[in-house]
DOLOBA-591328 format. One record per residue (C-alpha): residue in three letters; chain; x, y, z. Coordinates in pm, 1 decimal. Example, Ala and Ser with C-alpha at 12.3 -4.5 7.8 and 13.67 -1.06 7.14 Angstrom:
# DOLOBA-591328
{ALA; A; {1230.0; -450.0; 780.0}}
{SER; A; {1367.0; -106.0; 714.0}}
# end
This chain:
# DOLOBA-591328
{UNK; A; {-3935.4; 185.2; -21501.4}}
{UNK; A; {-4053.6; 575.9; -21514.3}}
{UNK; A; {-3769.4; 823.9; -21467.7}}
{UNK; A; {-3806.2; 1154.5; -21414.8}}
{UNK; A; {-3499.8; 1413.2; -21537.9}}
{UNK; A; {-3515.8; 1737.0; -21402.1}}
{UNK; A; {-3305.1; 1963.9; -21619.3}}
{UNK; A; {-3342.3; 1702.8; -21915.7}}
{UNK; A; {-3246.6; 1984.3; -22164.9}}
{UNK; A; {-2935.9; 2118.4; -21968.7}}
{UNK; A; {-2559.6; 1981.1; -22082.6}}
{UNK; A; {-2566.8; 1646.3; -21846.3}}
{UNK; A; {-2930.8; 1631.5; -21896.1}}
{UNK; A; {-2931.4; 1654.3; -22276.8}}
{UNK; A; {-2654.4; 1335.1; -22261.7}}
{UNK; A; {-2789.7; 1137.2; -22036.5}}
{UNK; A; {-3150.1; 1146.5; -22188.0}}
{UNK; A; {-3005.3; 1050.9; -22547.5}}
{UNK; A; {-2786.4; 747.8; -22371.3}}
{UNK; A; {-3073.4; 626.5; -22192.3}}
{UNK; A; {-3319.5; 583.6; -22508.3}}
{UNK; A; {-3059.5; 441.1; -22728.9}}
{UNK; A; {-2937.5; 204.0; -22458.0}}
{UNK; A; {-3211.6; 133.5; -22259.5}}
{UNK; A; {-3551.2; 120.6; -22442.2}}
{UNK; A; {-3715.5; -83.8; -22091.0}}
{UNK; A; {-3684.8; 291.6; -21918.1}}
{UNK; A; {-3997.9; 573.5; -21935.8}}
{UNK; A; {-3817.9; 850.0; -21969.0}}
{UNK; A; {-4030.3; 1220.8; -21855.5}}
{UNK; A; {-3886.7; 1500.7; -21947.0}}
{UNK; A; {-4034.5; 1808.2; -21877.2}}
{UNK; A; {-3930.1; 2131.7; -21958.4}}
{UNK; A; {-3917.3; 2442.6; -21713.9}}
{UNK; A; {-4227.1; 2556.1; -21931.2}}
{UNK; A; {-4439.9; 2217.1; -21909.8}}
{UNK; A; {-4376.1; 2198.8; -21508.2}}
{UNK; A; {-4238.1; 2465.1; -21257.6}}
{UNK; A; {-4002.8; 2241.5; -21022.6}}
{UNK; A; {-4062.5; 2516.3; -20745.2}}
{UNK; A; {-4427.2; 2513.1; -20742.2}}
{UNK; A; {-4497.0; 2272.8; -20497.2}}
{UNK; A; {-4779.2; 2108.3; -20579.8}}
{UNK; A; {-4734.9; 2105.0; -20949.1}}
{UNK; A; {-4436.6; 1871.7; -20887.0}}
{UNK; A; {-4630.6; 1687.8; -20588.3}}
{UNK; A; {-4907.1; 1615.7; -20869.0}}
{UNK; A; {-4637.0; 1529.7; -21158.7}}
{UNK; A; {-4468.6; 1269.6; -21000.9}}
{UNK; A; {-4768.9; 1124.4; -20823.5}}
{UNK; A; {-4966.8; 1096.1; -21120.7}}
{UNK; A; {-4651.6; 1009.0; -21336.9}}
{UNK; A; {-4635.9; 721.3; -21109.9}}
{UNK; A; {-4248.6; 796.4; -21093.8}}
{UNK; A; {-3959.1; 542.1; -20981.3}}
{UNK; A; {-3668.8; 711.4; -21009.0}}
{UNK; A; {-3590.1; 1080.6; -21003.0}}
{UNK; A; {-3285.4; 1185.6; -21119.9}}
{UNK; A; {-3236.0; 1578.6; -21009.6}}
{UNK; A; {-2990.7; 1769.1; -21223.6}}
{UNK; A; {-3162.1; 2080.3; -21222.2}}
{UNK; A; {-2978.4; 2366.5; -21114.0}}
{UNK; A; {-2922.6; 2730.3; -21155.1}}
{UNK; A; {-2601.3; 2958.5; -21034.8}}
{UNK; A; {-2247.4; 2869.7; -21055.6}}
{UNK; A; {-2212.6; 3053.4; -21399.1}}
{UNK; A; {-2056.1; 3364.2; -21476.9}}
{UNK; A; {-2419.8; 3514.9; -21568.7}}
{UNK; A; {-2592.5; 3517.8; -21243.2}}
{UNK; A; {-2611.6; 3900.4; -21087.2}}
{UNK; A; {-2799.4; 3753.7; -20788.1}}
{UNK; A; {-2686.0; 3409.0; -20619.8}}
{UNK; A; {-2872.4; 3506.6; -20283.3}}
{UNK; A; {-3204.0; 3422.3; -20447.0}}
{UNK; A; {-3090.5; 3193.6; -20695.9}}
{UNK; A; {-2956.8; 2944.2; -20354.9}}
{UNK; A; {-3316.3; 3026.7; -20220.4}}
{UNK; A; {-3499.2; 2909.9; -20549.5}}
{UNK; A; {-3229.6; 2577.6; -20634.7}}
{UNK; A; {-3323.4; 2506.0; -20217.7}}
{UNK; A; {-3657.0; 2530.4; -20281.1}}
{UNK; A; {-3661.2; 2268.5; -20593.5}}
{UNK; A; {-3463.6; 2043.0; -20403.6}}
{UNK; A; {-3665.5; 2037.5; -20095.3}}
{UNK; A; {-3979.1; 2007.4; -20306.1}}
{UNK; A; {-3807.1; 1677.4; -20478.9}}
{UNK; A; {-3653.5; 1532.4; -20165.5}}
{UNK; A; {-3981.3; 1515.0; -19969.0}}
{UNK; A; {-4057.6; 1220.0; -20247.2}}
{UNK; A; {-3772.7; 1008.9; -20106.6}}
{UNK; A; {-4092.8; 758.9; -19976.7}}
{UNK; A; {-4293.6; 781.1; -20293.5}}
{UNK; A; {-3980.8; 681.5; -20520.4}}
{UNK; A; {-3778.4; 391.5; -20543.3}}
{UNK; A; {-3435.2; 636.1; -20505.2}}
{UNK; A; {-3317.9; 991.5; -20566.2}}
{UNK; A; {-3029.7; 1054.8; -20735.6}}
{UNK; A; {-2907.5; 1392.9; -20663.9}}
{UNK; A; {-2587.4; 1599.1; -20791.8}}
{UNK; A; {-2355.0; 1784.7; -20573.3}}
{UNK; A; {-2011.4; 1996.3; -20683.4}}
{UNK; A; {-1652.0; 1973.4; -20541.3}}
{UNK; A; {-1699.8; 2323.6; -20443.5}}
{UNK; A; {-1856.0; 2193.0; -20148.2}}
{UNK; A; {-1518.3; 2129.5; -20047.8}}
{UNK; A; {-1474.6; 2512.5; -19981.2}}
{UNK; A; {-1294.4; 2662.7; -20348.2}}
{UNK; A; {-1217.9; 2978.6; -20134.3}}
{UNK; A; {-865.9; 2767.4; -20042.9}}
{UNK; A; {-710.5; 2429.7; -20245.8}}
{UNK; A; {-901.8; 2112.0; -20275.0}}
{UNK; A; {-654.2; 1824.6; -20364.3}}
{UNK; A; {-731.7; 1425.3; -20378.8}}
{UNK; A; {-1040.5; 1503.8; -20129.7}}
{UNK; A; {-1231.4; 1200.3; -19994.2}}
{UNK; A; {-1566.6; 1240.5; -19894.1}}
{UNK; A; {-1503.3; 1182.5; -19540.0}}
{UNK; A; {-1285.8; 1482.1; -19483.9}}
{UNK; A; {-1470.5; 1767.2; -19296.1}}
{UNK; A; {-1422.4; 2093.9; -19370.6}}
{UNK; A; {-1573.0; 2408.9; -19300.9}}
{UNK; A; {-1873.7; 2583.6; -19443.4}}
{UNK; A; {-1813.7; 2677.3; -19809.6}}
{UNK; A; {-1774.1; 3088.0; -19852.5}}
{UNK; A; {-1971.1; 3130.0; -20188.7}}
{UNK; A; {-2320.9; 3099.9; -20252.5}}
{UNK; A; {-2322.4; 2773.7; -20500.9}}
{UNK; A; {-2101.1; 2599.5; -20283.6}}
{UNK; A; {-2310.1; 2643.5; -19982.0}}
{UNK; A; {-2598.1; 2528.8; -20149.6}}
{UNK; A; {-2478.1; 2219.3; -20248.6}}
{UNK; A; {-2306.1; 2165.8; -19913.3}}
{UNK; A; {-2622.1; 2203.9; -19724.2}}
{UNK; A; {-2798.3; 1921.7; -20015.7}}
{UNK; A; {-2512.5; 1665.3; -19899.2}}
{UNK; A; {-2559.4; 1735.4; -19549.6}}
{UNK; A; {-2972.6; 1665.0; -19584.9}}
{UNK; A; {-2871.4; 1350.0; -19806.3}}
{UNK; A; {-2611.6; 1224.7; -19546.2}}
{UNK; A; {-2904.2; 1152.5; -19311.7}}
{UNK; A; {-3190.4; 1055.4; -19604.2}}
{UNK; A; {-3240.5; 718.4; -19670.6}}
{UNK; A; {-3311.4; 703.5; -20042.8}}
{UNK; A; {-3092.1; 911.6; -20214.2}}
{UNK; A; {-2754.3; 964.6; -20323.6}}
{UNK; A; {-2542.5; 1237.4; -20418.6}}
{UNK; A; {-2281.1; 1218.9; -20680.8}}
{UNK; A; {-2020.2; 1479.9; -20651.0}}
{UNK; A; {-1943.0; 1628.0; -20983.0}}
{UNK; A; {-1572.9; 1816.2; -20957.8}}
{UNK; A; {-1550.2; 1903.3; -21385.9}}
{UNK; A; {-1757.6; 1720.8; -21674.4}}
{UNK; A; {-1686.9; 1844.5; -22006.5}}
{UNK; A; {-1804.8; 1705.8; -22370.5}}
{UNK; A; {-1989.5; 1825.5; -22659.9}}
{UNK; A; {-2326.5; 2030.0; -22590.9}}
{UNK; A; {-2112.1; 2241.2; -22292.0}}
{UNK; A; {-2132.5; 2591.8; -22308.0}}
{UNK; A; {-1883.1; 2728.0; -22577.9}}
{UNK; A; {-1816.3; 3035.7; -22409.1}}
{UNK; A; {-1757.4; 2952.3; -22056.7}}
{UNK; A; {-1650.6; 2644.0; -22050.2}}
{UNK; A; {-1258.1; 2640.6; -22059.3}}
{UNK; A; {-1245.5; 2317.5; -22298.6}}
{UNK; A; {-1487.7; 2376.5; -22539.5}}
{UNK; A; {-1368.3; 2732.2; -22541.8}}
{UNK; A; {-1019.0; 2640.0; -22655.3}}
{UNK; A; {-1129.0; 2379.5; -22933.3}}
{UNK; A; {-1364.9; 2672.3; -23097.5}}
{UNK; A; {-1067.7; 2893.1; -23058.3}}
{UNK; A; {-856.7; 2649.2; -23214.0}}
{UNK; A; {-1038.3; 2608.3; -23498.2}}
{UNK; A; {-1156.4; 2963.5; -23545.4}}
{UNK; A; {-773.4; 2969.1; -23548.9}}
{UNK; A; {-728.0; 3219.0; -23249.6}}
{UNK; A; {-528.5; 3184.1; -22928.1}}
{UNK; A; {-643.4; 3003.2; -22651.4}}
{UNK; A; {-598.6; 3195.4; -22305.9}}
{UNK; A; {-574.9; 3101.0; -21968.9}}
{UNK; A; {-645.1; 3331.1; -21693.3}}
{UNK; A; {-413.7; 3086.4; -21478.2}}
{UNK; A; {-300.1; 2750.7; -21491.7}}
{UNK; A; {-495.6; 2516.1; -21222.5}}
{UNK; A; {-525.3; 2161.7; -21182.0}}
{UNK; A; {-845.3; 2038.4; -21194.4}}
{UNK; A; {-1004.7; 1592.0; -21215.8}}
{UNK; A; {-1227.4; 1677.2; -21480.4}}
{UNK; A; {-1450.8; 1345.9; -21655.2}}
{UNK; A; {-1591.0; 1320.7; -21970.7}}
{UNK; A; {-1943.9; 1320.8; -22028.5}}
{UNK; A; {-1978.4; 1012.4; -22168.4}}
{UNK; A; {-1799.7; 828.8; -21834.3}}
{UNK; A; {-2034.9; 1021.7; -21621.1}}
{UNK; A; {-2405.4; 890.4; -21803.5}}
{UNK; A; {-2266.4; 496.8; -21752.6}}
{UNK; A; {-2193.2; 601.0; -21440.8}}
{UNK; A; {-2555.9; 762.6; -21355.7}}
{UNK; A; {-2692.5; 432.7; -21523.4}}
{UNK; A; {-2536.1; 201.0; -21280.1}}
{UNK; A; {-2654.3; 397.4; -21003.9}}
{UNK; A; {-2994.6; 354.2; -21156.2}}
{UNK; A; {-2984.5; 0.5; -21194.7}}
{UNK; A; {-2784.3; -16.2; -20854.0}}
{UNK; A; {-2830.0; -14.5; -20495.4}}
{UNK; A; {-2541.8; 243.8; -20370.2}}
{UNK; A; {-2372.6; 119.0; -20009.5}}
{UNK; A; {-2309.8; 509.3; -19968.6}}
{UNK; A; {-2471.5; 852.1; -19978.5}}
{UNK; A; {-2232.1; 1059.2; -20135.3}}
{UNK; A; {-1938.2; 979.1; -20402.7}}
{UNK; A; {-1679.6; 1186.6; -20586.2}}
{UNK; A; {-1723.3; 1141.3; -20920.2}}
{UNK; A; {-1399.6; 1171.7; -21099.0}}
{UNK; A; {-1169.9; 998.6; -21291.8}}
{UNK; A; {-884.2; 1021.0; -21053.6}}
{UNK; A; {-613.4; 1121.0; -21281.3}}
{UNK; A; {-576.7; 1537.2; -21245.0}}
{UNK; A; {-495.8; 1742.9; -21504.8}}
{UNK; A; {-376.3; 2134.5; -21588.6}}
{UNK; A; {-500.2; 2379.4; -21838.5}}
{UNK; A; {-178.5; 2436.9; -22011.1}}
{UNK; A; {-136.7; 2033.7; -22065.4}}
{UNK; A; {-511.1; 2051.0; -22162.0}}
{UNK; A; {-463.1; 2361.7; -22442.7}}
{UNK; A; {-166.8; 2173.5; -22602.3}}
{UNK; A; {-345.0; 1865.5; -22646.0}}
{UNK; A; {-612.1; 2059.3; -22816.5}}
{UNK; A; {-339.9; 2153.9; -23083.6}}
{UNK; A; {-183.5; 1806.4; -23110.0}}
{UNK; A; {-544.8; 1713.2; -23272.5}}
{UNK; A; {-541.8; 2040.3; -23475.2}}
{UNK; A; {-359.6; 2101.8; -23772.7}}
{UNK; A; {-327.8; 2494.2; -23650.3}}
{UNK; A; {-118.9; 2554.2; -23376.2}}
{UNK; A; {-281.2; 2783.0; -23135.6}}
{UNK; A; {-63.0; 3011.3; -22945.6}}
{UNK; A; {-130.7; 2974.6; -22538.5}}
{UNK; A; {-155.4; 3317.4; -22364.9}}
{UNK; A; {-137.0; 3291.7; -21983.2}}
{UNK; A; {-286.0; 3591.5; -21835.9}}
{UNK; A; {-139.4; 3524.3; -21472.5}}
{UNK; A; {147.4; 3327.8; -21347.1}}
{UNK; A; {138.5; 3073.9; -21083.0}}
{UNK; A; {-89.2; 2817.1; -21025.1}}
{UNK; A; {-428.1; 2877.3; -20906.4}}
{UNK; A; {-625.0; 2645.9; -20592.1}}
{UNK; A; {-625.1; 2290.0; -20704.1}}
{UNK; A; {-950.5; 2108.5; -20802.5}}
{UNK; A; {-914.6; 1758.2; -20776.5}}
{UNK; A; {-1085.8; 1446.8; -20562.4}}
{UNK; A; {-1016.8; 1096.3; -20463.6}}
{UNK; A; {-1268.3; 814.2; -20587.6}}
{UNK; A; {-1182.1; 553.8; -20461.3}}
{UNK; A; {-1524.4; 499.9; -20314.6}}
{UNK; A; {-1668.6; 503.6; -20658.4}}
{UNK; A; {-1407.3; 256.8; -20762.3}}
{UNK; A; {-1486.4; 35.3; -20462.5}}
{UNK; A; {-1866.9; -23.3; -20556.8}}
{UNK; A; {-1831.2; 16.3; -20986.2}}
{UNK; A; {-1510.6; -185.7; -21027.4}}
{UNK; A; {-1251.7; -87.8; -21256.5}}
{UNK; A; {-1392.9; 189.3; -21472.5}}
{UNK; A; {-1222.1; 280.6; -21829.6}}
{UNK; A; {-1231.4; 668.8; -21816.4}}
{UNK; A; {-1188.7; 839.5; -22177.5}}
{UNK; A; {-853.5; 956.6; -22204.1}}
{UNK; A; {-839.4; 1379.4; -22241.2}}
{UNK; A; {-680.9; 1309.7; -22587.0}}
{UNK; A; {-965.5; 1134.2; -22714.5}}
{UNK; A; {-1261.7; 1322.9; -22563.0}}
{UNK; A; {-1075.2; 1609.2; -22701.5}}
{UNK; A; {-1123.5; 1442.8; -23074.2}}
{UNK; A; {-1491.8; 1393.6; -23025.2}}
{UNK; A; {-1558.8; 1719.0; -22937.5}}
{UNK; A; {-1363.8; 1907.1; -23207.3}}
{UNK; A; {-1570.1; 1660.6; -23435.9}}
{UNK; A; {-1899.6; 1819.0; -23284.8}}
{UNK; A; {-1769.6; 2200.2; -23266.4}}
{UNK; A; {-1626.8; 2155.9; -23623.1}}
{UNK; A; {-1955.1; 2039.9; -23758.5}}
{UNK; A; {-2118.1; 2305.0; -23553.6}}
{UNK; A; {-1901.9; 2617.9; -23615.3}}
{UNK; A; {-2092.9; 2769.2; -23846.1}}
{UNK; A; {-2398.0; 2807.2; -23583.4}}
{UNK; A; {-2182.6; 2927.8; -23331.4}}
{UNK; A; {-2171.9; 3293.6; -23215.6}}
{UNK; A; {-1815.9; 3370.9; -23350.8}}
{UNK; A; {-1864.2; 3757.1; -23296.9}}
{UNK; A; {-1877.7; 3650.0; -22930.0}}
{UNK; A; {-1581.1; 3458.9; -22950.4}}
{UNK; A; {-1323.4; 3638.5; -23100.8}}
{UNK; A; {-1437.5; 3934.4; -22876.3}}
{UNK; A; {-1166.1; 3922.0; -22695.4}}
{UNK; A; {-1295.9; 4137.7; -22373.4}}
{UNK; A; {-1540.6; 3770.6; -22368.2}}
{UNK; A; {-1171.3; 3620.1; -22283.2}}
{UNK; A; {-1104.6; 3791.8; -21996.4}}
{UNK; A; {-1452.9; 3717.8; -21863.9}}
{UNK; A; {-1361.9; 3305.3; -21863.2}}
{UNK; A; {-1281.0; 3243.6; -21479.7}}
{UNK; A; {-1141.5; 2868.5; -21495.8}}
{UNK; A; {-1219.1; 2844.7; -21160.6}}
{UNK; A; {-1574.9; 2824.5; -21207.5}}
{UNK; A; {-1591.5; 2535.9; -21455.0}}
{UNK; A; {-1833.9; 2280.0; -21316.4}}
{UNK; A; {-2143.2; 1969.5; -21415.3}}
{UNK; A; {-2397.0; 2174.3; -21421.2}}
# end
């Protein structure tokens, strides 16, 4: 089977790639970086996947969503673009599978134990807009499916603006951890989320579009002290703002209802892996950046996402 990952080298990407050659040696895997093959030139990718003699696609490419991006107007115009460019395939392939984001749910107001079936109005920001407007193209495709990431976290993430990984560096760098403001978000772990891509590969979905969660929310306070129950150093917690912010969290029991009883990784535990990773990585890490405490203040914990 021939399976093309868009985005191969991104944080899901990276994962899922390394799961799939250790666990599944039957799959062609094609990889391409942005480099080797510009997803937005159309007939570049027409000619890739033709010639590639592709199965499955597997679009995780994306850019926005971050705290880096000055302008989201043409960055929802160029991720648009991509995913039109794939999606016209949906004959030439065997299936699509596509990733949308909770904040299609609208994060300008709380989202809390959403099904997918619940209509709501058109998401405010940019990101969430563009993924909306993917679900609503896939709702009516017949060859694709969307899996609705809410949070995935786990080693590779970015360090800096990821509120999970940001707190075990801290942690060990022995600093603080802050939070701008507690929020409860459904976050999975990253190695839940590539079994759960694989059965979708090897698996003919009965729906287009699933929240893919583990069901069990969770807040960053709770989070930040079970970072220093698996740390020797105890970390003080510095809560910029009181209250809580908009929930984050989604139902799944549609993904339950296909995959059967799924063992999600408990916080606790993904939290031990990835100080393993960090610890073994600190010393490549850009501590200047970290300790920089004006960085801090830049962390928006609402804007923790998949991609």
């Amino acid at each position: 089977m021939n399976i093309f990952i868009t985005g191969a080298n991104g944080f899901i990407g990276l994962h899922l790639k390394e799961y799939l050659q250790h666990k599944h040696n039957n799959y062609s895997l094609f990889t391409p970086s942005s480099q080797e093959l510009d997803l937005a030139h159309e007939k570049q990718l027409d000619n890739y996947i033709i010639s590639n003699k592709i199965d499955i696609i597997i679009h995780l490419a994306n850019k926005g969503g971050g705290r880096d991006i000055t302008n989201m107007k043409n960055i929802t115009e160029y991720n648009l673009r991509i995913f039109f460019n794939i999606v016209k395939h949906e004959k030439n392939v065997k299936k699509i599978i596509s990733f949308g984001s909770g904040a299609e749910y609208g994060k300008h107001k709380p989202i809390v134990n959403v099904t997918e079936e619940e209509s709501t109005p058109m998401p405010l920001d940019a990101y969430g807009f563009y993924k909306s407007i993917t679900s609503k193209y896939i709702e009516r495709a017949n060859n694709i499916v969307q899996l609705r990431i809410f949070g995935a976290y786990g080693e590779y993430e970015n360090y800096r603006f990821r509120f999970i990984s940001n707190a075990i560096v801290k942690n060990l760098l022995h600093l603080p951890i802050t939070i701008n403001k507690n929020v409860f978000f459904d976050y999975i772990y990253i190695d839940d989320l590539t079994k759960i891509i694989t059965w979708f590969i090897n698996n003919e979905a009965k729906e287009k579009i699933y929240n893919v969660v583990s069901g069990t929310k969770i807040d960053l306070i709770t989070l930040a002290n079970t970072i220093n129950e698996t740390s020797d150093f105890k970390s003080d917690i510095n809560i910029l703002k009181d209250g809580l912010n908009n929930e984050y969290t989604a139902n799944n029991s549609r993904l339950l209802s296909e995959l059967g009883d799924l063992n999600f990784t408990e916080p606790k535990e993904a939290i031990i892996k990835m100080r393993a990773y960090f610890s073994y990585n600190l010393k490549n890490l850009d501590k200047a950046k970290i300790i920089n405490e004006e960085n801090l203040k830049r962390i928006d914990t609402m804007w923790i996402k998949g991609k």
